[in-house]
Structure formats: C-alpha cells, structure tokens
C-alpha positions in Angstrom: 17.1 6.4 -41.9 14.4 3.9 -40.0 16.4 1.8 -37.0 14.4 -1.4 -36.9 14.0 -3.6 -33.5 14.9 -7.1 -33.9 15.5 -7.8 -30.4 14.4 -10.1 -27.6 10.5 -9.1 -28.0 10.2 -11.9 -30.1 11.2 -11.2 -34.1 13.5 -13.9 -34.4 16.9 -15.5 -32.9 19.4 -12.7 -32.3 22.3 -13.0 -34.9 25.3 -13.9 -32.7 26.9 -15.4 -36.2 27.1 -12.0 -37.7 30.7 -10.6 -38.6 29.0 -7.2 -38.6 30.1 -4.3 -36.2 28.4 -3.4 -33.2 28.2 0.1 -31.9 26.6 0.7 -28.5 23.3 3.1 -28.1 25.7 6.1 -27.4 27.5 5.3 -30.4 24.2 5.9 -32.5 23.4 8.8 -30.8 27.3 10.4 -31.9 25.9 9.1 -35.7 22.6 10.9 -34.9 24.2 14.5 -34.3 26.5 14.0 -37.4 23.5 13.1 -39.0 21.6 16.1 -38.0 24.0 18.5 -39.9 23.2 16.9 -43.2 20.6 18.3 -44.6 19.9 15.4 -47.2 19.6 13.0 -44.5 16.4 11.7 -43.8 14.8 11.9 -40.4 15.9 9.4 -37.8 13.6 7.5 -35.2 15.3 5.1 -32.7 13.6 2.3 -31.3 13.7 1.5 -27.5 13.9 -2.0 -27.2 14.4 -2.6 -24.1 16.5 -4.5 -21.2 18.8 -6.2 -23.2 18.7 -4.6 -26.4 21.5 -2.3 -26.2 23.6 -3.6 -29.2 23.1 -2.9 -32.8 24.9 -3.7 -35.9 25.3 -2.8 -39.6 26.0 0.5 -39.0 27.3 1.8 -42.3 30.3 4.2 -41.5 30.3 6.2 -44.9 26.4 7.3 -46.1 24.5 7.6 -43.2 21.0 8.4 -44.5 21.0 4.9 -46.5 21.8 2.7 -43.8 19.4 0.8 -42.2 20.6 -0.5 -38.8 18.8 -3.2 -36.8 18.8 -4.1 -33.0 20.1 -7.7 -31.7 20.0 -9.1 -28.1 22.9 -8.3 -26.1 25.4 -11.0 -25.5 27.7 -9.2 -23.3 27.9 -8.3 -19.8 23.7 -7.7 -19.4 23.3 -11.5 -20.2 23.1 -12.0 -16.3 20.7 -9.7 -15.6 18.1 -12.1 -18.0 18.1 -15.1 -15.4 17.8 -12.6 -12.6 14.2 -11.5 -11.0 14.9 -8.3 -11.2 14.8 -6.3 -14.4 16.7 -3.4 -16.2 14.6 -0.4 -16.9 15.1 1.8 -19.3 13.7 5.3 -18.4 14.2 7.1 -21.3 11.1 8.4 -20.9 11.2 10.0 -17.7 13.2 13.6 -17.3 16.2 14.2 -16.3 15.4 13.8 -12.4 13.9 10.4 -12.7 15.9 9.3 -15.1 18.6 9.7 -12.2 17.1 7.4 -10.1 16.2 4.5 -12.5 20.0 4.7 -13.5 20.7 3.7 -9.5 18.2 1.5 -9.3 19.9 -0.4 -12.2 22.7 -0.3 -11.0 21.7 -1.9 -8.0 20.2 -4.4 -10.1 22.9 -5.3 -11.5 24.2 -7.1 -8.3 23.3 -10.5 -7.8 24.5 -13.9 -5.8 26.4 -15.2 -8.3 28.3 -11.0 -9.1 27.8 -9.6 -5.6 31.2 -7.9 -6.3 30.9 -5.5 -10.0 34.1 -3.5 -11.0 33.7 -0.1 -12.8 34.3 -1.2 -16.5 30.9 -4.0 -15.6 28.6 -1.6 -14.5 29.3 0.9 -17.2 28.7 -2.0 -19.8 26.0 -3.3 -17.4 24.6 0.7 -17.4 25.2 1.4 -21.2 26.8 5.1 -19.5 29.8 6.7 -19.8 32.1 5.7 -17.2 32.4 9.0 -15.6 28.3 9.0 -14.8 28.9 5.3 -13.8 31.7 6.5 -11.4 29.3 10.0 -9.9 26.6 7.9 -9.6 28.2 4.6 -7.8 30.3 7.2 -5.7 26.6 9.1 -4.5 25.5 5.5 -3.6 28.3 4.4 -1.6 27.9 8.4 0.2 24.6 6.7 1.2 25.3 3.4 2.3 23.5 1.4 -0.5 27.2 0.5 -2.4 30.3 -0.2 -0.3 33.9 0.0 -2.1 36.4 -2.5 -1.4 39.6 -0.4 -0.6 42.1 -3.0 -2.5 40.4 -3.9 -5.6 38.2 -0.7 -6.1 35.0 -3.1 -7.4 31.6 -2.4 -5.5 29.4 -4.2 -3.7 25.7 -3.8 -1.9 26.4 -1.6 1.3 24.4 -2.1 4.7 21.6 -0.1 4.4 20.9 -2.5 1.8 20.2 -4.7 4.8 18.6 -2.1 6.9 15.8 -1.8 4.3 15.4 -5.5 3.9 14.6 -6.1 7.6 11.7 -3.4 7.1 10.3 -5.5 4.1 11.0 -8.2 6.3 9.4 -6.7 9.0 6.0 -5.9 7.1 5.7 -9.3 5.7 5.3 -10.7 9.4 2.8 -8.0 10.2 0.9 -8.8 7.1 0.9 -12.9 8.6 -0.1 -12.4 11.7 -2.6 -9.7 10.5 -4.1 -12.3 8.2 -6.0 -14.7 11.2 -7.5 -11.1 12.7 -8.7 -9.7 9.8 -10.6 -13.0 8.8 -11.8 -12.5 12.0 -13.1 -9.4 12.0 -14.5 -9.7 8.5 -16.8 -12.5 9.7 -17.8 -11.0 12.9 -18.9 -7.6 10.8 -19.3 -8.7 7.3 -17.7 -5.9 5.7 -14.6 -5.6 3.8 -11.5 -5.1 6.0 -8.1 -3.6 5.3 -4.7 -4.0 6.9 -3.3 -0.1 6.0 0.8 0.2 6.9 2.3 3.9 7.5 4.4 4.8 4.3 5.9 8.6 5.1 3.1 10.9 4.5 0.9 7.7 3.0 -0.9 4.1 3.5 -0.9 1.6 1.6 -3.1 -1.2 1.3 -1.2 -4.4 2.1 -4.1 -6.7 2.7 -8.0 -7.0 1.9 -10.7 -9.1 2.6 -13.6 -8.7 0.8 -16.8 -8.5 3.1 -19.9 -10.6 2.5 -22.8 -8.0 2.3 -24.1 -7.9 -1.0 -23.3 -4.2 -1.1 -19.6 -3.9 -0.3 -16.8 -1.6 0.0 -14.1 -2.6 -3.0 -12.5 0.9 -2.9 -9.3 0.4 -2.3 -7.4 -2.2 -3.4 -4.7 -4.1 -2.1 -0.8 -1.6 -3.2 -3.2 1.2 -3.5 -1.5 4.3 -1.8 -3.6 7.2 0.0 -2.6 10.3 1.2 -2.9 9.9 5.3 -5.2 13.3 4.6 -7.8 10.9 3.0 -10.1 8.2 4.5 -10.3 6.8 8.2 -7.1 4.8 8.2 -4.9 8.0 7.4 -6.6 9.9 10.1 -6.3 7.2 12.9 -2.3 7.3 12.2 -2.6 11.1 12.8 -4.4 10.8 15.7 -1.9 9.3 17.4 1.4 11.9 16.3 1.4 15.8 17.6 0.3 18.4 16.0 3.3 19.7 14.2 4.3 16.3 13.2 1.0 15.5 11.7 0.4 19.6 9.7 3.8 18.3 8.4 2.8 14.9 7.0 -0.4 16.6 5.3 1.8 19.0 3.2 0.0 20.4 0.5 -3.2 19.7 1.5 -3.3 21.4 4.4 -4.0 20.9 8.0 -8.0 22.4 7.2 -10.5 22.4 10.1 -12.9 19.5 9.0 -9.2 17.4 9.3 -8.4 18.7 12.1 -11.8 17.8 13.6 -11.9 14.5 12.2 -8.2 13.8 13.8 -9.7 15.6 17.3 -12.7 13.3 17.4 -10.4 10.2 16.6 -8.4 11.3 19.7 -11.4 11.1 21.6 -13.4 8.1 20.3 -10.1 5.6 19.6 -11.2 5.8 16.2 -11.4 7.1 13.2 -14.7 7.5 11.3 -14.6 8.5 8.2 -18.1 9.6 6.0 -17.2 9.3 2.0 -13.8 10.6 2.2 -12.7 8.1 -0.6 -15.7 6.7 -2.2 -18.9 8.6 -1.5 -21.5 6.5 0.0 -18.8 4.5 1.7 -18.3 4.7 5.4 -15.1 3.4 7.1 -14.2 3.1 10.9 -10.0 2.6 11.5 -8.1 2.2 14.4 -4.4 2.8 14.6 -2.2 -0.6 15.2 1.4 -0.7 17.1 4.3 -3.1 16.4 6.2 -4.2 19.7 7.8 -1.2 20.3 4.2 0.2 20.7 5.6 2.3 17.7 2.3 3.2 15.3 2.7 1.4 11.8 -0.2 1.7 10.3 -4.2 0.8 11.2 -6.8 -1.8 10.8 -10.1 -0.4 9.2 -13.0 -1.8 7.9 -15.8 -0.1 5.2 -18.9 -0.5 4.3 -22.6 0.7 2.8 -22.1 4.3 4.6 -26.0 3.9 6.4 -25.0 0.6 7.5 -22.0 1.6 9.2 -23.4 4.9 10.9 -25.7 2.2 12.6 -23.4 0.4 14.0 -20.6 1.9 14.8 -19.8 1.4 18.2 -20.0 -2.0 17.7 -17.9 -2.0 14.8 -15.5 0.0 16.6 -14.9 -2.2 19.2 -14.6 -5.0 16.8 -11.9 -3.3 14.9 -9.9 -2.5 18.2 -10.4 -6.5 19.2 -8.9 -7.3 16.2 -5.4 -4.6 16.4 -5.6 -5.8 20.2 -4.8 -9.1 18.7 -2.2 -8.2 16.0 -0.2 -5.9 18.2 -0.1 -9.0 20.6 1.3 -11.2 18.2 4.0 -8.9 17.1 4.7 -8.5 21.2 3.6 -5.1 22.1 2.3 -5.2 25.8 -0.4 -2.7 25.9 1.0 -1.0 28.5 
C-alpha cells in the first residue's frame, strides 16, 4: 500500500466535493499497526505533506493492502493558520525531545488576532494530537506563563511572558536602529567590515553587517550567524566584562583554557578584544563590549579585517570601535558613568 500526496504542494485543487471518508493521520497510523500483523500486506510508506495536509480520504475499511489512499488539504480548523505569518511545522523528523517543543511552538501558533481565545477540542484538531497530550502540553505552558486559562470558560489564551519576550525583540530591534548610523560610521572611517554582535546566553549573534570597502575583506560571518562567546573578539569582549565564575560557566564545554583566559585578561586591560584567526584564519578582528541604558552589557561592536592590516593599526582601530559603542550606548541612554 503506496499513500500518495495530493495536497497543497501544488497537484491539483483539493477535492472538498468528495463523499469519501476522512480519517485523520492517527487514524492511518491505527490502520498501519493492523496492517503490520498481516503478513500479505505490502509495505507501507506515508507521505509528510505538510502544514495543512492532515486529512486523507478513501481509506478502504475491509482489504487494507489494496487501498490506495491519497492526501487532500485540510478544510477544518487549520484553515486559519494558512492566512497567518506564522506556520505549522511538522517535526516528525526530529526525536522525541524536539518533537516536544515544535508541538508547543504550534500550539502557540495557533493563536492569532482574529482566535486569541482556542478551547481544548481546537487545539487538538489545530495539533492533530490526542487530547490528553493537547491538555499535558497546554497545562506545562500555562505552568510557564506562555498560556493563561480563563477560569470560566476553560479556553486558553497567550499568557504574559508572551509579552515579556516581545519587549526583548522589541528591545533589540531599537538597538539594531540606532546601531545602524554608527556602524556606517565606523565602516567609513576604517574601511573594514563591521558587525553589530548581541549577547544570546552563552552566544552572539550577528544582527547587523556592513561590508567594508578594502578589496580584501572580512565576509566571515554573516548577518543570524551564531558563535559560541568562546570564539572570535566579539565573544571575548562580552566576557571581559562578567566575573570569572560567570564567564567558566558561559564557556561550557569548551572550557575556560589558558589562551582564553589570556585573551579575556588582555581585553580587561586594553578595552578590547583582539582576536588573531579565531574564526577565519587570516582574519583579524578588534571588539568592544556595548551597554544598553542600564549600562547592562548586550552584546559588542567589532570590526575585521586582512589580519596584517589590522595588527597595524590597531590602536587606531580600537579607538574607532569604542567612538562608535560610545555613540550607540548614548542613543539607547546609558550615561557613561
């Protein structure tokens, strides 16, 4: 038995005509185990067709190992989701542990403006899960703040920390405008490429770059690349600035060794962090760690370059890269104090 897709990846018009029955994905999978202890019956491969395709039809109840059953576009209660911007995944390829946590990031999808309010019986048909795991799973989100229940009518809603998390997206989107201006700046004062790097637990991430105009440049690391704050000048300026314990901790597995710990004890001492080929070889990059305006370290402004070329200069490029955090943390209101 070969289950076809005929869903919304573009094979046709679903079928919504059909008098057929419709079973639900779990409902194949009770046909595949009864299935699997006939030993006539062919093997049986299901298709994964994605967000919406979570109905099926023509599912012969009497010889399974003839039928041939083939996906249509659901027209039930995932139909919102469609006009949404934010999109079901399936996961089925992940284990057991991430599988987990797509499940409650759907069902966090599943709220939107128009459903900010979803009842039990909508996010188990939203989910394609059993109502039980729909009712664990929404009960572990509401223990941590992302789903609130209303105590009259049982139905769900997004919780506060919803909010909390926005106004740090929010938050970052600011830095990453006023950062803009400075890092123009500072790319045409030096030429080389610059990078806005924001604090991510024991990462950065590269939010913003602007390309330098040497003819040899650094393009290493582009902008939603994540780097352990172990590697490159960036990470060790946010380092610099924590305690010891605090920063052996955010290292982890690769260890507090002594050429990081000299890098981050030199970066104490200078105001910056210089690092020699740590992420591309031949690459030199100077960084120095940028407050918000609670003086509170969020990440760091760095700027890389032909690895000669940079050794040359770097004092002066130093002191370009602190005019330019100087200006940021300004404009988010820190007061230098």
């Amino acid at each position: 038995m070969v289950i076809g897709c005929d869903s919304v990846y573009g094979r046709g018009a679903p079928d919504r005509s059909s008098t057929a029955p419709v079973i639900c994905t779990r409902e194949l999978i009770l046909v595949r185990r009864r299935m699997s202890h006939n030993r006539s019956a062919e093997r049986t491969r299901v298709a994964h067709c994605g967000t919406d395709a979570i109905m099926c039809r023509g599912a012969c109840q009497r010889r399974f190992s003839r039928v041939k059953i083939r996906f249509r576009a659901c027209v039930g209660p995932l139909d919102h989701l469609r006009s949404g911007s934010m999109e079901r995944i399936d996961g089925s390829e992940n284990g057991p542990d991430l599988q987990t946590v797509v499940r409650a990031g759907n069902m966090l999808f599943a709220f939107t403006s128009e459903q900010p309010e979803l009842g039990l019986t909508q996010l188990t048909a939203a989910l394609g899960l059993s109502k039980a795991s729909v009712h664990r799973l929404a009960q572990t989100l509401v223990s941590l703040g992302l789903l609130e229940q209303n105590a009259e009518t049982r139905s769900y809603r997004l919780g506060v920390r919803i909010l909390q998390l926005a106004h740090v997206v929010e938050a970052s989107l600011d830095l990453r405008t006023e950062a803009r201006a400075a890092l123009r700046d500072l790319r045409d004062q030096t030429g080389e490429t610059v990078y806005l790097m924001l604090r991510r637990g024991d990462q950065a991430v590269c939010t913003e770059r602007i390309e330098g105009t040497h003819p040899l440049r650094d393009l290493s690391t582009p902008p939603g690349t994540f780097v352990p704050l172990s590697v490159g000048a960036a990470g060790t300026a946010i380092l610099s600035t924590l305690d010891n314990a605090t920063a052996r901790s955010l290292v982890g597995r690769a260890g507090m060794n002594d050429a990081l710990r000299d890098r981050i004890d030199a970066a104490r001492t200078a105001g910056h962090a210089f690092s020699r080929g740590d992420v591309t070889d031949g690459v030199g990059a100077i960084a120095v760690p940028l407050r918000d305006e609670r003086g509170t370290v969020v990440g760091a402004i760095s700027l890389g370059g032909l690895l000669t070329r940079v050794e040359a200069s770097e004092q002066d490029l130093a002191n370009a890269v602190h005019r330019a955090v100087a200006a940021v943390s300004t404009a988010m209101g820190w007061t230098h104090e």
